[in-house]
C-alpha positions, 0 to 999 in steps of 0.5 A: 510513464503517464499518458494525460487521459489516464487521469481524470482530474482537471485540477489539483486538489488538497489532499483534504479535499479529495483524494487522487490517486493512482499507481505508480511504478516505481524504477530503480534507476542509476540516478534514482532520487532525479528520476523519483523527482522528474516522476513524481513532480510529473505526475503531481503537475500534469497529472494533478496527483496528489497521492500514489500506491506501489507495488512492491514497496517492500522490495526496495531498500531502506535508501532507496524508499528514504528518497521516494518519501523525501520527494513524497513530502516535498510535493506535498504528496502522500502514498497509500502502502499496500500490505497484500501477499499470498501464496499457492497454499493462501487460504486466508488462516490465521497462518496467512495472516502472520505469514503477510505481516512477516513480510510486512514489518520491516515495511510498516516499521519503515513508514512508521518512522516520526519523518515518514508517517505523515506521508502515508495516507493509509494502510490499504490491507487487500484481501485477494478475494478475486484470485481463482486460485485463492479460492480454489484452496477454500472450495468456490468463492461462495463456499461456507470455508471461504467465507468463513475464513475471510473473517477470520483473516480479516480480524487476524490481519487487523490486529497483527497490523495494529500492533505494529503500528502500535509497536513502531510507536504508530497508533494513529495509522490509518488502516483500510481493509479492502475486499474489493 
């Protein structure tokens, strides 16, 4: 459900020219695959979207993601795939790391897919910095633990996602390390 001034675009523009974007919350519906089409259609036109990023992708079923890139790729449209996770113990290890990209595979496996890998804009990789209890578990968010983890995790978690992407036949992936 959008409202026509959560979006400040105006026009809409190619994909090469600028990219706008917004999150969009996926539903699971009865009629799913008209109801990605009525939403995405709606948020292409009204909203002159040309790019969307969820939560939760993962979550979804294989059926269920086939349809969203169907109607990603019918609109001309393409999606940023969120690889972000962490836990109460989340302290950006190298542990960390190999625990986000576990839940990840299937996911990148899926979007990496020769039909589906054009519609992904990129990998937007989100280093929960701004999460108390994150920081909590490294002693502050300026202590020397917390920065010196965040490289570690940063050089880990970019690696263990190039190799997928590199192992799902993928080398070409667009990754962004976000920091926030």
């Amino acid at each position: 459900v959008y409202a026509a001034n959560q979006t400040p675009y105006t026009e809409q523009r190619a994909q090469s020219d600028y990219l706008c974007g917004a999150t969009f919350t996926l539903e699971q519906p009865e009629q799913s695959e008209q109801w990605l089409a009525r939403e995405l259609t709606q948020a292409r036109n009204e909203y002159r979207l040309n790019t969307i990023t969820v939560y939760g992708l993962e979550n979804f079923d294989d059926a269920y993601k086939a349809a969203l890139f169907t109607q990603l790729k019918a609109l001309n449209m393409q999606i940023c795939v969120r690889i972000e996770g962490y836990d109460s113990d989340f302290a950006f290890t190298q542990k960390d790391a190999q625990k986000v990209m576990a839940r990840y595979e299937g996911l990148v496996a899926f979007t990496s897919r020769p039909e589906y890998r054009d519609t992904v804009r990129y990998y937007a990789i989100n280093m929960p910095v701004d999460d108390p209890a994150v920081q909590a578990n490294l002693g502050g968010v300026n202590s020397e633990l917390c920065k010196a983890n965040q490289v570690t995790y940063a050089q880990q978690i970019v690696r263990l996602m190039r190799q997928c992407t590199v192992k799902n036949d993928n080398a070409d992936a667009k990754l962004y390390l976000s920091v926030f």
